[in-house]
C-alpha positions in Angstrom: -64.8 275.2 -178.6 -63.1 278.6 -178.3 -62.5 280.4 -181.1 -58.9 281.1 -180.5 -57.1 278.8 -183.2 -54.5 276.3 -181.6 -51.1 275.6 -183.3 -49.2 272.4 -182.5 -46.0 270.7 -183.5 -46.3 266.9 -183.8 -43.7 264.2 -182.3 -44.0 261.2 -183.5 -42.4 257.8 -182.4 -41.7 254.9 -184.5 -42.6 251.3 -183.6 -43.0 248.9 -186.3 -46.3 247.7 -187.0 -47.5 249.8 -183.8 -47.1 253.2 -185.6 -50.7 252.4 -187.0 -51.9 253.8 -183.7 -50.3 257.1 -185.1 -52.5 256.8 -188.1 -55.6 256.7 -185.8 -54.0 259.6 -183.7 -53.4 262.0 -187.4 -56.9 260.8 -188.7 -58.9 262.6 -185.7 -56.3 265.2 -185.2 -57.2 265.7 -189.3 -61.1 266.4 -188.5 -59.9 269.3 -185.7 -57.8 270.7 -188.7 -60.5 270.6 -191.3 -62.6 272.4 -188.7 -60.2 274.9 -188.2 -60.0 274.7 -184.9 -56.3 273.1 -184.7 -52.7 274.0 -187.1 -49.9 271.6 -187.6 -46.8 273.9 -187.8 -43.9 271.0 -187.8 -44.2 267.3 -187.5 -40.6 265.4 -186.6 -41.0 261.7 -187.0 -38.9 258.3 -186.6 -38.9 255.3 -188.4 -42.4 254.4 -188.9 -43.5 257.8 -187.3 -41.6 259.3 -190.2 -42.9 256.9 -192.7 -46.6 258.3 -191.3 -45.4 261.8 -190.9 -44.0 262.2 -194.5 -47.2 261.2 -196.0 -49.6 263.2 -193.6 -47.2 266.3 -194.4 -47.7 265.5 -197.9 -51.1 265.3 -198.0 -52.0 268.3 -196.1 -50.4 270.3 -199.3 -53.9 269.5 -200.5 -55.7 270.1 -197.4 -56.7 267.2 -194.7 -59.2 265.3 -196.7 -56.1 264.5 -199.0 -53.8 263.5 -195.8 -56.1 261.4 -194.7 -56.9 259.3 -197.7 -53.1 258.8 -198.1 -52.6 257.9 -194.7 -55.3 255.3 -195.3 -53.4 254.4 -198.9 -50.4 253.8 -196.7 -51.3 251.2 -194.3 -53.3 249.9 -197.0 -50.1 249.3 -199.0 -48.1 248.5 -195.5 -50.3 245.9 -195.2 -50.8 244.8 -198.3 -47.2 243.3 -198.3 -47.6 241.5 -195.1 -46.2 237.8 -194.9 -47.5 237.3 -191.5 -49.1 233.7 -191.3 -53.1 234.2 -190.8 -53.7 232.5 -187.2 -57.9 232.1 -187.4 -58.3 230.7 -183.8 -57.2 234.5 -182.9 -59.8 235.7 -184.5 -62.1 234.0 -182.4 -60.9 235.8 -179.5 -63.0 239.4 -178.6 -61.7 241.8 -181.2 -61.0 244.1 -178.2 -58.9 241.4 -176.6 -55.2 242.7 -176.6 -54.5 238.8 -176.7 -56.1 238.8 -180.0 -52.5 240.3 -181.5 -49.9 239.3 -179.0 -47.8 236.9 -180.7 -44.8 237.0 -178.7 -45.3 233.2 -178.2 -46.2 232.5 -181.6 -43.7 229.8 -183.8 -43.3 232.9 -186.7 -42.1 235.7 -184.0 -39.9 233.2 -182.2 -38.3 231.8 -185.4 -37.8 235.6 -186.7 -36.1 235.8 -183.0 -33.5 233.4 -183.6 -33.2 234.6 -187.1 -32.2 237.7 -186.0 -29.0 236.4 -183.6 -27.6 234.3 -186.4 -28.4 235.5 -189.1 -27.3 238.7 -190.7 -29.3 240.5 -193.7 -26.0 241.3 -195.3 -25.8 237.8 -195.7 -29.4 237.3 -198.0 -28.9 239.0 -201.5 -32.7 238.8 -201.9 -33.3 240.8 -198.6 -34.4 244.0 -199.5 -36.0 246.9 -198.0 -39.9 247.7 -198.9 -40.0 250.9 -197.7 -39.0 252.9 -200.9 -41.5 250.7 -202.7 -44.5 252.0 -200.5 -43.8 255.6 -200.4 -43.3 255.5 -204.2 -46.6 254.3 -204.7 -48.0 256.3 -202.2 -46.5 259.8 -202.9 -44.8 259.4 -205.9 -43.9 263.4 -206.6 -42.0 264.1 -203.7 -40.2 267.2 -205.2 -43.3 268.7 -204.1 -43.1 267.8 -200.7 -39.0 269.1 -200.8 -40.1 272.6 -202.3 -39.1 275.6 -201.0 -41.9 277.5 -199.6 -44.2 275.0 -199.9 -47.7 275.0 -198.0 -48.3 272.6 -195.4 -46.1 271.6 -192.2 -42.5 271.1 -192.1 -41.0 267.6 -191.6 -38.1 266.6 -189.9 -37.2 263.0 -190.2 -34.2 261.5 -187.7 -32.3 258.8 -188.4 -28.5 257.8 -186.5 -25.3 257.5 -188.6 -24.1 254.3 -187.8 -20.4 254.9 -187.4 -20.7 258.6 -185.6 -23.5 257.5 -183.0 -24.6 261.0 -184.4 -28.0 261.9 -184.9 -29.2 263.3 -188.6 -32.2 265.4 -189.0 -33.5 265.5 -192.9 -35.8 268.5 -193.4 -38.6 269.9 -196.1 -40.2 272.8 -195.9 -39.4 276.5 -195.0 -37.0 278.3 -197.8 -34.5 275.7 -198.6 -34.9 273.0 -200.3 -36.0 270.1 -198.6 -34.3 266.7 -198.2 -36.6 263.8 -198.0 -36.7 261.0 -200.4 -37.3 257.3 -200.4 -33.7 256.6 -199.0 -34.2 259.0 -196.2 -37.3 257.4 -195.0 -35.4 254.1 -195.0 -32.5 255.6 -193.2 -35.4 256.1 -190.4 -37.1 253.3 -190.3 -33.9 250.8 -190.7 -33.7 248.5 -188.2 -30.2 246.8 -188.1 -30.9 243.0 -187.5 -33.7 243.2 -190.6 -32.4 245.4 -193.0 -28.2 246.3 -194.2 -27.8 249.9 -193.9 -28.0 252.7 -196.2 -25.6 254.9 -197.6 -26.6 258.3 -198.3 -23.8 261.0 -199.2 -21.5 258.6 -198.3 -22.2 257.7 -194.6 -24.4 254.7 -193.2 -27.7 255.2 -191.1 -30.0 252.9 -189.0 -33.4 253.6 -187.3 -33.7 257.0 -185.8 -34.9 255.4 -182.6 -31.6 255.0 -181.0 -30.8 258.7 -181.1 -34.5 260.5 -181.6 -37.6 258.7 -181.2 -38.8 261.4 -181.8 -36.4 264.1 -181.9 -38.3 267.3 -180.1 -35.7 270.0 -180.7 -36.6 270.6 -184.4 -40.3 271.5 -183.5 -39.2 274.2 -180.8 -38.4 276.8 -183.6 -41.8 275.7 -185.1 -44.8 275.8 -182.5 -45.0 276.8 -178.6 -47.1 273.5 -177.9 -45.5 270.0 -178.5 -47.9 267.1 -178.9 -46.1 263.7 -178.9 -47.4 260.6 -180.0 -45.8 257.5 -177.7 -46.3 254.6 -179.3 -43.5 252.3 -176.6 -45.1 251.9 -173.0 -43.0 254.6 -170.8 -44.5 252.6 -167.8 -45.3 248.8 -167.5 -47.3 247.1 -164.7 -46.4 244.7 -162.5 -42.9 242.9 -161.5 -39.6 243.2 -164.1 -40.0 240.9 -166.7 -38.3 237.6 -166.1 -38.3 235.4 -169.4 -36.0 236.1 -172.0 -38.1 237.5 -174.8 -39.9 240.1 -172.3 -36.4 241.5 -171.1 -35.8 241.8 -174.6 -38.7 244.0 -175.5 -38.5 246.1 -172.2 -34.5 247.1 -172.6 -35.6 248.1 -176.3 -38.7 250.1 -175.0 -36.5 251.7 -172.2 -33.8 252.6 -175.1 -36.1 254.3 -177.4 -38.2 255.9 -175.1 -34.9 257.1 -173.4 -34.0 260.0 -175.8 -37.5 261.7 -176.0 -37.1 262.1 -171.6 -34.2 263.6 -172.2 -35.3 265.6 -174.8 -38.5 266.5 -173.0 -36.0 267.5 -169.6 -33.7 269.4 -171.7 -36.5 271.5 -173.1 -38.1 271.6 -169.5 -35.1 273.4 -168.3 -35.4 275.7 -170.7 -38.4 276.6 -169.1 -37.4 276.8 -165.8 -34.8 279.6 -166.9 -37.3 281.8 -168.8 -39.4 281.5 -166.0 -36.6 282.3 -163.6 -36.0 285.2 -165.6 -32.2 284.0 -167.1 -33.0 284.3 -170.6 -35.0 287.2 -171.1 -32.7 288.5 -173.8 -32.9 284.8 -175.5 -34.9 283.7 -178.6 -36.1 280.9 -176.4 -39.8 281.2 -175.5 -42.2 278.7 -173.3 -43.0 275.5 -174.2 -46.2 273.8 -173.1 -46.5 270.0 -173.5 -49.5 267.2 -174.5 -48.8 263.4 -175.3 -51.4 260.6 -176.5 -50.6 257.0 -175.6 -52.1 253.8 -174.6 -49.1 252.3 -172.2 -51.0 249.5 -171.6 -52.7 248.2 -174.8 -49.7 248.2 -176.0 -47.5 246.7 -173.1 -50.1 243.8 -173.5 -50.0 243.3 -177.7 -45.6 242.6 -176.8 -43.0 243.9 -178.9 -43.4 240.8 -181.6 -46.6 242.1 -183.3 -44.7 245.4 -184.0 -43.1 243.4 -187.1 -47.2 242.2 -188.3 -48.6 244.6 -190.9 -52.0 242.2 -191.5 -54.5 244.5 -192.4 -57.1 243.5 -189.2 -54.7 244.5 -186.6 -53.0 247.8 -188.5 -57.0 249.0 -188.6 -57.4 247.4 -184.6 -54.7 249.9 -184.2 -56.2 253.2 -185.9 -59.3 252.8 -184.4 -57.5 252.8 -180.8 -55.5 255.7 -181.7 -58.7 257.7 -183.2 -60.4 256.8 -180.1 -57.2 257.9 -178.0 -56.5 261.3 -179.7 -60.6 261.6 -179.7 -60.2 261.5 -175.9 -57.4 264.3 -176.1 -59.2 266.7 -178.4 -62.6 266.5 -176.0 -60.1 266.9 -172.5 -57.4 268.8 -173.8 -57.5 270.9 -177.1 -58.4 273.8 -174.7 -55.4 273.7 -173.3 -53.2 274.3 -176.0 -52.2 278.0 -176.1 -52.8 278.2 -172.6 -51.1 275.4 -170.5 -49.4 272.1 -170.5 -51.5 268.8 -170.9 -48.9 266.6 -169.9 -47.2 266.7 -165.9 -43.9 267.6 -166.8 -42.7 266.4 -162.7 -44.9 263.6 -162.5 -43.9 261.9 -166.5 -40.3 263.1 -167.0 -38.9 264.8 -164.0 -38.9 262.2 -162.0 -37.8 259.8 -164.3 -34.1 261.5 -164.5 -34.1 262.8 -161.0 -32.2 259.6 -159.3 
């Protein structure tokens, strides 16, 4: 490991359930940082990757010992709440089995399916939304977390104002203070068909995902090197999907995955400039970029298991992550500092070059 001490701003995607792979991801990433051989400058997550974000960003106040037991209190609490049927004939299945937790097919995720078309939650008086409940429990003093001048990483959590198709950034950390509280965190992870939408100073927000997911632009001020986290395949095998549940989950993977190419492109640019010599004069500087995914564990687990917190497959999906990011760190932590990870032509260019 070279001694020269690598600096990182985190992107992190939402995805239900799935964002448990983003746990895995932050608990190795954690052991690099209690080394000292890697720094989190920024973090900027989306729904659950701002749920997971908030509470790694909170812990590293205290050092990454602390961020990783609350990550770990988290998904523990997460799942705690779970009312996802127990199916034992799955467990029979190999536990490395992506089959094991795809329950596309399954009577619960195609009742919550039909739910979802006719039913609104602005209609059920008993519907309410967990998520303040967890991070109460979990970090409870959150003024420290908003502090001006706080230690730690800054946090920038997205979520989209429903009637402006605008995109909100909350923030914490640096010499203001900082903005995130339970609402905020519900604002971001919000999805409309499950949850009504919440007000906060007066305007209405949904999940982040449909603007942000994640949004990239506040970590450029933060860190040269953006690592994102993908938790929605970018690529799937095989031929279009052709029954009605798979077109489903591939138009929603295509729209939230949509905003971080862009993003990624728009930054990419930027690059081409400064190395063209066009903004010389600019505060902009070079931007080098590294992702961790698994495109296709996760295109085989389906989109249906994103809304199943049980504990077995939330700790299925941090072992995967730790194994992912553990895979990144022994390849790639070298790089940081030096070059990009990620083909910027090969994963994004070509995506928006028609």
């Amino acid at each position: 490991m070279a001694s020269e001490h690598k600096i990182v701003g985190l992107g992190l995607q939402g995805g239900g359930s799935h964002t448990a792979f983003t746990w895995g991801v932050l608990d190795r990433l954690l052991d690099e940082v209690e080394k000292g051989n890697l720094s989190i400058a920024a973090m900027s997550g989306t729904s659950g990757g701002a749920l997971t974000g908030a509470v790694c960003a909170y812990g590293l106040m205290d050092g990454p010992k602390e961020a990783k037991r609350l990550l770990k209190a988290l998904w523990d609490a997460v799942s705690s709440k779970s009312l996802w049927p127990v199916e034992p004939y799955r467990m029979l299945l190999p536990k490395d089995s992506p089959e094991r937790w795809n329950v596309d097919w399954s009577p619960m995720a195609i009742g919550l399916g039909m739910a979802e078309q006719i039913c609104s939650p602005y209609w059920n008086p008993w519907l309410g939304n967990v998520i303040g409940q967890v991070i109460e429990e979990v970090i409870p003093d959150l003024d420290r977390l908003n502090a001006a001048n706080r230690n730690g990483p800054k946090l920038f959590v997205c979520a989209t104002n429903v009637n402006k198709t605008a995109l909100r950034i909350f923030r914490a950390g640096g010499t203001t203070p900082g903005e995130i509280t339970p609402k905020t965190l519900m604002a971001s992870t919000c999805l409309p068909t499950l949850f009504r939408a919440v007000e906060i100073d007066g305007a209405y927000y949904w999940d982040g995902g449909y603007m942000g997911n994640p949004a990239l632009n506040p970590l450029v001020d933060c860190a040269d090197d953006l690592l994102t986290v993908l938790i929605d395949p970018l690529d799937v095998a095989g031929e279009p999907p052709k029954n009605p549940r798979q077109i489903v989950n591939r138009i929603n993977e295509v729209s939230f995955n949509s905003s971080w190419v862009w993003e990624m492109r728009q930054i990419e640019l930027i690059n081409q400039l400064l190395n063209k010599g066009f903004l010389q004069a600019s505060k902009y500087t070079p931007k080098r970029f590294h992702l961790i995914r698994k495109d296709r564990f996760m295109e085989s687990i389906g989109a249906a298991s994103k809304q199943n917190p049980s504990r077995d497959f939330v700790y299925e999906l941090r072992d995967i992550g730790r194994e992912c990011a553990d895979k990144w760190v022994s390849m790639h932590l070298e790089d940081v500092g030096t070059k990009s990870s990620l083909d910027v032509e090969q994963e994004v260019a070509l995506r928006l070059r028609g």
